[in-house]
N, C-alpha and C positions, 0 to 999 in steps of 0.2 A: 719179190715175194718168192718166186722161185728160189731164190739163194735159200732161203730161210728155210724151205721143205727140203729142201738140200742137207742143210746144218742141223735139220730135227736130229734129237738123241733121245732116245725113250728110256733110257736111266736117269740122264741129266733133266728130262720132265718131272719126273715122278720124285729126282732127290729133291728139285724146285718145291715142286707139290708138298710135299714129306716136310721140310722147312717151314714154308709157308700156313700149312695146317697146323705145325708145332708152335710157329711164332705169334698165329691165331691167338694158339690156346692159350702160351704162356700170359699175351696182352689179357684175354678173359680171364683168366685165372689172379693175375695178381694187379694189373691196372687199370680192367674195365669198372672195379667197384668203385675204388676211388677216383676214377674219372667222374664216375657217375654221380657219385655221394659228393663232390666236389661242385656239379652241374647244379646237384638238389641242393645245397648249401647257399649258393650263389643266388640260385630262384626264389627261397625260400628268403634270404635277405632280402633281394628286388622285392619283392612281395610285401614284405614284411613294409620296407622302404615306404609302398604306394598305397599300405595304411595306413600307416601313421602321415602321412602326409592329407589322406582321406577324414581323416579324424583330424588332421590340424586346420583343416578347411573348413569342416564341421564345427568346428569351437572356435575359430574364426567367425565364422555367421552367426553364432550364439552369443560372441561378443557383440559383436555390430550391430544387433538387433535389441540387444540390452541396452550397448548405451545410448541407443535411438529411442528408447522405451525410458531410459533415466531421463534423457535431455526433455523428452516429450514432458516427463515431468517437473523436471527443473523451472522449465518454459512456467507450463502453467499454476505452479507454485510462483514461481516472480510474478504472473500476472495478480494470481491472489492476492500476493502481498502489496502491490502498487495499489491495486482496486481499496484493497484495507486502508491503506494510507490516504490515498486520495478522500474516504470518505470520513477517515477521521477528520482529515484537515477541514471538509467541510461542516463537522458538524461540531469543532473545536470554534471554527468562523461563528458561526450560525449561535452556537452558544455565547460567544464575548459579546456578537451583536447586543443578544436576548439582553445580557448582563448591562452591557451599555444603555440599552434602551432604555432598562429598571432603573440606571442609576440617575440616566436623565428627568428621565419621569420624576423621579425622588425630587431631583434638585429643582428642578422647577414649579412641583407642588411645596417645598419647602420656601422657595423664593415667591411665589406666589402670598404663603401663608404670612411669611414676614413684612408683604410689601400692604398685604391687607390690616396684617397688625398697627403696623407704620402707618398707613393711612387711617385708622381707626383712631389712634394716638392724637396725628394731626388736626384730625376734624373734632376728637375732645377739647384740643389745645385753641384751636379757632373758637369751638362754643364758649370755653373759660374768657378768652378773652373777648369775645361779642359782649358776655353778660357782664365784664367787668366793665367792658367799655362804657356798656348802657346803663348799667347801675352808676357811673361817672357822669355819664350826662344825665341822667333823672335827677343825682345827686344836686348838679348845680344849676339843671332845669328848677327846681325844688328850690332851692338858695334863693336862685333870682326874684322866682314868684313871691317867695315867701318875707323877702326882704323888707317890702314896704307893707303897712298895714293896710292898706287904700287894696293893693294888691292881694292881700291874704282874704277881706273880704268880698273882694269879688268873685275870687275862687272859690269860697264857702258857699256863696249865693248861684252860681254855676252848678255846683255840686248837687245843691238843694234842688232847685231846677230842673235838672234832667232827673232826678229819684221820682217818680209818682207813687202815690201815697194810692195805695189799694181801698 
């Protein structure tokens, strides 16, 4: 250090000085703006940068919460629609039943009504033929009695017989 208080030169200070305050001013004079406007450009990008990234965040969640609000109703629209179906199908059931039921009903009061007719027919058909039977046996019931005369008057006197006379 000594050397150096040695070596001091109070011209060679002052032309250092003299330089150094010139080469100050020239830097502020013509590279401090654009240094600076250069710093402010940069910032004002970053900036810029860490909004639009802020807002793509924001419309990010605005998506995400929409399509969680679609799907919610996606969801419960398909439910609707299953619940709809399910109850057509049972009331599409429930109605063929009904239909079935009426048409059984029908067929068995129609079979019913034919088997009553048919039975009706029959028991005509049995009475024709009882009375034909029996007018056939009267008939020759009738014959036999009537055949001899011995016989015709005993049945007169029979007849007579049971009639009382008031």
């Amino acid at each position: 250090m000594e050397q150096l208080l040695n070596d001091f030169s109070p011209g060679l200070f002052v032309m250092q000085t003299v330089l150094l305050i010139g080469l100050i001013f020239l830097l502020v004079k013509f590279a401090w703006k654009p240094i600076l406007n250069s710093l402010e450009d940069r910032e004002k990008g970053i900036q810029d940068a860490l909004d639009a990234a802020e807002s793509a965040k924001k419309e990010m969640q605005n998506i995400t919460a929409d399509s969680e609000s679609l799907l919610k109703e996606a969801r419960a629209e398909r439910e609707s629609l299953l619940k709809e179906a399910r109850e057509l199908k049972e009331k599409i059931l429930a109605d063929a039943k009904e239909e079935a039921q009426k048409e059984g009903d029908k067929m068995i009061a129609k079979a019913q009504a034919t088997i009553e007719s048919e039975k009706k027919a029959a028991v005509a058909d049995i009475k024709a033929q009882v009375a034909t039977l029996s007018i056939d046996i009267a008939e020759k019931v009738i014959k036999d009695e009537l055949s001899n005369k011995s016989k015709q008057q005993k049945l007169v006197d029979d007849m007579l017989g049971d009639i009382k006379l008031n």
